[in-house]
Backbone as CSV, one residue per row, in Angstrom:
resi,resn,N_x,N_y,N_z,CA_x,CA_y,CA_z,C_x,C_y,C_z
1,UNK,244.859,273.396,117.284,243.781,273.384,118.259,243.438,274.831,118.619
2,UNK,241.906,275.316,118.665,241.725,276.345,119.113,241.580,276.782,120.727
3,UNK,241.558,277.834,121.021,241.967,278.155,122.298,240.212,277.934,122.738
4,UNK,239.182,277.933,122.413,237.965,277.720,123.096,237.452,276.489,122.239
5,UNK,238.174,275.849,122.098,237.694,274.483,121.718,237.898,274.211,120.163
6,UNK,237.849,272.614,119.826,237.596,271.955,118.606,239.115,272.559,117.715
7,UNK,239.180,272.358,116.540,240.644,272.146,115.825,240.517,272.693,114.856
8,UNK,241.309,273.361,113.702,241.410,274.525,112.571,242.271,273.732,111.519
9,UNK,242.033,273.419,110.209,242.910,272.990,109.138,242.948,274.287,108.505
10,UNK,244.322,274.452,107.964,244.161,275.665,106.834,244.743,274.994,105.679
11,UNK,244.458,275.515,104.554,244.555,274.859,103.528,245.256,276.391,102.462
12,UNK,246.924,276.192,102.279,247.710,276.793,101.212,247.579,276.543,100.312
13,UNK,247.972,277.481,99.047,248.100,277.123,98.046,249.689,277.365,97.920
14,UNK,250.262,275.516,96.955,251.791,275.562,97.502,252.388,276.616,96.212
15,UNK,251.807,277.375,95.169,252.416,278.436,94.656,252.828,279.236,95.063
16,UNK,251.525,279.920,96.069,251.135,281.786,96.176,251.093,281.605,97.603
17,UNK,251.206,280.486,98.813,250.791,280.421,99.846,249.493,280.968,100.210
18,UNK,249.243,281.418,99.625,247.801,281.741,100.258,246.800,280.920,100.745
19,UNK,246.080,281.598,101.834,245.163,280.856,102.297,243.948,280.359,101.348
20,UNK,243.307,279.180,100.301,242.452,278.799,100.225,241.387,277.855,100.658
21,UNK,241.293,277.664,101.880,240.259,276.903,102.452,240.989,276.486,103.986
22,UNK,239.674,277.079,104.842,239.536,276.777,106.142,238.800,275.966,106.653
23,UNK,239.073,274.560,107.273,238.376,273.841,107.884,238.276,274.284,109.284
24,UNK,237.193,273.904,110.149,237.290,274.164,111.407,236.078,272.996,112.122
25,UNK,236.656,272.447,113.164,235.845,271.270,113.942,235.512,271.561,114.761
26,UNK,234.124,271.288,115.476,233.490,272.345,116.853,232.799,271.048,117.332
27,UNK,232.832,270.807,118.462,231.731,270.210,119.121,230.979,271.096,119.592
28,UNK,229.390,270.935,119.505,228.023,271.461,119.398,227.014,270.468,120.034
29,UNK,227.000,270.818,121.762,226.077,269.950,121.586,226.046,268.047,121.789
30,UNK,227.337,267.622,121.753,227.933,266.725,121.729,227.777,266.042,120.213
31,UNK,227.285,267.270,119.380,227.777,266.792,117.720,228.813,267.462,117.375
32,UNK,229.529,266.322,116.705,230.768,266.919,115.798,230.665,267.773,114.646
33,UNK,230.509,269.146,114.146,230.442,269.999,113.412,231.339,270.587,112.888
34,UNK,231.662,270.075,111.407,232.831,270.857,110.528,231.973,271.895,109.777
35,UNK,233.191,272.932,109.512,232.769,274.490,109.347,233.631,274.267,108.310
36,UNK,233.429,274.791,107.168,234.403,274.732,105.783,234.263,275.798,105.106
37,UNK,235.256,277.029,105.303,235.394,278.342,104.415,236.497,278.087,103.516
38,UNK,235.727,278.480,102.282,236.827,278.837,100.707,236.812,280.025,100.260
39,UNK,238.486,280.313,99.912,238.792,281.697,99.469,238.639,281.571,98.071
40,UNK,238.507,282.607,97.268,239.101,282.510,95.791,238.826,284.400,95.476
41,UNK,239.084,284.361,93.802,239.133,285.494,93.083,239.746,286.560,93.873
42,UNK,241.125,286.130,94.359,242.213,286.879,95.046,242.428,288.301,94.031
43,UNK,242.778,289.200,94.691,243.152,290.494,94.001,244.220,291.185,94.524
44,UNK,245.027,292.254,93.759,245.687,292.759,94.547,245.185,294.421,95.066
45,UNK,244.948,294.547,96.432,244.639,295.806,96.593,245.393,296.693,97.519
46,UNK,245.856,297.751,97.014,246.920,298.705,97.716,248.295,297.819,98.004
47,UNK,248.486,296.086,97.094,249.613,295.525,97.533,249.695,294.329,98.384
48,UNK,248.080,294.439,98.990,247.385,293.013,99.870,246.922,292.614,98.792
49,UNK,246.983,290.838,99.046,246.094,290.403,97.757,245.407,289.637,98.777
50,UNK,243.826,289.763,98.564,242.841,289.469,99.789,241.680,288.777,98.652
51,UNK,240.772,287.758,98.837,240.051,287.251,98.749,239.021,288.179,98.076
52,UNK,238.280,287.861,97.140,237.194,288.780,96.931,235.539,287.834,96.273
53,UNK,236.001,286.394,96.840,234.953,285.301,96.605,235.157,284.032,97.882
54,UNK,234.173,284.478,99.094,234.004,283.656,100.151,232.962,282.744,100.226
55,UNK,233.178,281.518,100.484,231.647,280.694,100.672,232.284,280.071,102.103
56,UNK,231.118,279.839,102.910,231.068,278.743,103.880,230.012,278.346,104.609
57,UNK,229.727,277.357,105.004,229.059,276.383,105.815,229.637,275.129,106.360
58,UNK,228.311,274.529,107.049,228.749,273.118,107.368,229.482,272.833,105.767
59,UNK,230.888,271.484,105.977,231.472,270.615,105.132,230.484,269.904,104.920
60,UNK,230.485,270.441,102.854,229.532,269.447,101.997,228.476,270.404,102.025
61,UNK,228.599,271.468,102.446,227.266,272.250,102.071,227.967,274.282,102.117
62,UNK,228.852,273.989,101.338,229.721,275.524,101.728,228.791,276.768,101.251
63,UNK,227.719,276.168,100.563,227.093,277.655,99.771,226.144,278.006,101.005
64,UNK,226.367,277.440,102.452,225.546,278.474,102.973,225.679,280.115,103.089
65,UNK,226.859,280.188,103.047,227.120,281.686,102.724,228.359,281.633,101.952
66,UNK,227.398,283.488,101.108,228.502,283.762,99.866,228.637,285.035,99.918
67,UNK,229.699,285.450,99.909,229.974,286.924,100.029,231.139,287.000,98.796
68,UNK,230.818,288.024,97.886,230.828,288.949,96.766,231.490,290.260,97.095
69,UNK,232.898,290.677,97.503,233.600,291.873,97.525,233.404,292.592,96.564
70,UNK,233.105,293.452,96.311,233.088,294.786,95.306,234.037,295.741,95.177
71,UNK,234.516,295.643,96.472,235.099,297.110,96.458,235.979,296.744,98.210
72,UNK,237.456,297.052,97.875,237.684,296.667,99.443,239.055,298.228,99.171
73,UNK,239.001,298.597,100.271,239.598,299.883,100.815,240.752,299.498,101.777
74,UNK,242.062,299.631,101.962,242.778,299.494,103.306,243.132,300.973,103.837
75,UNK,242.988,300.583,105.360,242.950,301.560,106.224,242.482,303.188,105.761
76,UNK,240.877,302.656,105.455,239.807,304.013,105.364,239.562,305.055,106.581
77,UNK,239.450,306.195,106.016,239.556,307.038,107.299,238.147,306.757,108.412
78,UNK,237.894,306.758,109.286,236.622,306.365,109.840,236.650,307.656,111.300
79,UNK,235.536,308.419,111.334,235.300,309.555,112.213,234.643,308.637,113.107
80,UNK,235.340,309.439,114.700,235.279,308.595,115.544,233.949,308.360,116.090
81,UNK,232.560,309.143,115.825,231.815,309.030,115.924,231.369,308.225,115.553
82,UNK,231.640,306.985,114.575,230.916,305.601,114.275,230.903,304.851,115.577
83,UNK,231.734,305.374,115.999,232.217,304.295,117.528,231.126,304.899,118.852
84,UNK,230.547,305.845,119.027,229.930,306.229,120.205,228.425,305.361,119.948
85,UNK,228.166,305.492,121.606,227.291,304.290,121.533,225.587,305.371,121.179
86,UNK,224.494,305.177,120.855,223.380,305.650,120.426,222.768,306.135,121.055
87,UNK,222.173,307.325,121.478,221.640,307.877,122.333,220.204,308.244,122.405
């Protein structure tokens, strides 16, 4: 159960444990709304092996979004100036 509502399935894989597929249940509205994210084309980078093929949407319709990793970096240097607000 999530802490601001509705309930979370995660879905292992019983080899590699890894996470491949997140269900998530939301009431919306007083409709019941499942959220269904899938992992795949796992890699290993710097030693993390992280996802590098995401889809999700409503369950039964996951290709509302697809995200395509290219290129993933751990702990990149970042100048603190990304962080100040715009003036």
């Amino acid at each position: 159960t999530l802490s601001g509502g509705g309930e979370q399935t995660l879905h292992l894989d019983s080899e590699s444990a890894l996470l491949v597929r997140r269900v998530k249940l939301w009431h919306l509205g007083g409709r019941a709304v499942e959220m269904e994210t899938t992992f795949s084309d796992f890699r290993s980078v710097g030693g993390v092996v992280l996802p590098h093929f995401i889809t999700s949407g409503e369950k039964g319709r996951p290709e509302d979004l697809e995200v395509i990793v290219e290129e993933a970096e751990l702990n990149p240097s970042v100048d603190d100036s990304r962080f100040e607000m715009p003036r």
